[in-house]
N, C-alpha and C positions, 0 to 999 in steps of 0.2 A: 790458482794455488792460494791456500790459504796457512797463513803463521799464527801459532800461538805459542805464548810462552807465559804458563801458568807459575804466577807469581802467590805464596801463601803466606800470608803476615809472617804467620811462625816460623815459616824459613828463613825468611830474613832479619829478623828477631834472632834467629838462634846463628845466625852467622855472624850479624854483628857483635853479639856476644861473643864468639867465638876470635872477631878481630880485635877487639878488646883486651882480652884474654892473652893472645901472640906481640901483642903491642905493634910499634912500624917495625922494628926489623926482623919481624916473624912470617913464619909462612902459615897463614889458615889452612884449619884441616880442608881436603878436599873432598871429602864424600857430603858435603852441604849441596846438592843438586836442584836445578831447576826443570821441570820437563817442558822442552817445545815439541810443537807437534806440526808437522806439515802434510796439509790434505789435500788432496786433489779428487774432484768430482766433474763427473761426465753427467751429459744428461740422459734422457731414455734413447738409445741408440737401435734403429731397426735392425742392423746387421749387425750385432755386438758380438765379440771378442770371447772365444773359448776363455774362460776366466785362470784354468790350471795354465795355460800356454802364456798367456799375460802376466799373472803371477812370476810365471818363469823368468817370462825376458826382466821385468822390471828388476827381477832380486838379482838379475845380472847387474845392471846401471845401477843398484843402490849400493849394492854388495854391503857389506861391516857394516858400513861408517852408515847409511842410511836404508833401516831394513823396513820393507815395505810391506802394508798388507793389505791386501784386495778382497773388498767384499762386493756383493752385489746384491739390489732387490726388485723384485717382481712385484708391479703394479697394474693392476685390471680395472679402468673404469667404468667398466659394468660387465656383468658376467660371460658375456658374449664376446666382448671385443678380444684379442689379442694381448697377452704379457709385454709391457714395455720395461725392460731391465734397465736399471739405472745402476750405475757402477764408481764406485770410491774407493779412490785409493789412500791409505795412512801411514803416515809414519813419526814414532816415538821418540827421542833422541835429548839424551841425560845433559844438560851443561854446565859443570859444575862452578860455583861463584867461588873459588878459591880459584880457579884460574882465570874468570874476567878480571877478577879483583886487581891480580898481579900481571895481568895484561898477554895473558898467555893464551888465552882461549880466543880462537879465530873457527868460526865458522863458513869460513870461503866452500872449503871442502864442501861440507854439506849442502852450502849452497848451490854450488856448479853442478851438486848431480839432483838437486830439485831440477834446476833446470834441463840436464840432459833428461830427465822421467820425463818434462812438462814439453818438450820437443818431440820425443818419442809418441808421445799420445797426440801431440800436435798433425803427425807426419803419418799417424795411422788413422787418424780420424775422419777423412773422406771415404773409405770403405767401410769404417763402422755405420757411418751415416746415409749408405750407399750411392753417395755421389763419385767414386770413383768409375762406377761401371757408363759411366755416360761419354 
C-alpha cells in the first residue's frame, strides 16, 4: 500500500490566512482540503481476478468512507507471448485541515479498511497467482 497526501503551497497559504483571519477562538472554514490517496498494486498475475467482480467486493470493504477504484493493464513482451494484467487499485479521500487543525479529524476509519482491502488481496492472492491449485 502506498500513502500520499498532496500538500499545495497555496493551500496551505490560504488556510493559514484563513486561521489568521478566525483568530484562536474561531473555527477555520472547513472546505480548505487536502487530497490523500491510497494505492494498492498487484503484479502481473497468471490467473487474475474478473476485474467487475473485484470491483465489487472491494466497494463492499471500502463502502462511503473509502471508495475504490480498480483498473488494470495489459502488457505483451513480444507479440507472441501471452497478456500479463497487472492490476491497481485507488482510492481518493478529501481531509480537510480545519479539522486536523482543531484536532477533529482521525483517520483510523480509513485506515482499518486500507487494511481490511490489503488483507482481502492478501487472502485472494494465491489463486491469482495460481498457487492455490497445488
Amino acid at each position: 500500500m502506498h500513502v500520499a497526501l498532496e500538500v499545495d503551497p497555496r493551500t496551505t497559504i490560504s488556510f493559514e490566512d484563513e486561521v489568521v483571519r478566525v483568530g484562536d477562538g474561531g473555527e477555520p472554514d472547513g472546505s480548505i482540503v487536502l487530497p490523500a490517496t491510497f494505492s494498492f498494486a498487484l503484479p502481473p498475475l497468471p490467473a487474475g481476478p474478473d476485474l467487475l467482480v473485484l470491483a465489487t467486493d472491494l466497494a463492499a470493504i471500502g463502502g462511503m468512507g473509502l471508495p475504490l477504484e480498480v483498473s488494470a493493464v495489459d502488457s505483451f513482451a513480444a507479440v507472441t507471448d501471452a497478456a500479463e494484467r497487472a492490476i491497481a487499485i485507488m482510492s481518493r479521500v478529501e481531509v480537510s485541515l480545519a479539522r486536523i487543525y482543531l484536532g477533529q479529524e482521525v483517520l483510523c476509519d480509513v485506515l482499518d479498511k486500507c487494511q481490511s482491502v490489503a488483507e482481502f488481496l492478501l487472502d485472494r492472492a494465491p489463486v491469482w497467482l495460481n498457487e492455490g491449485l497445488r
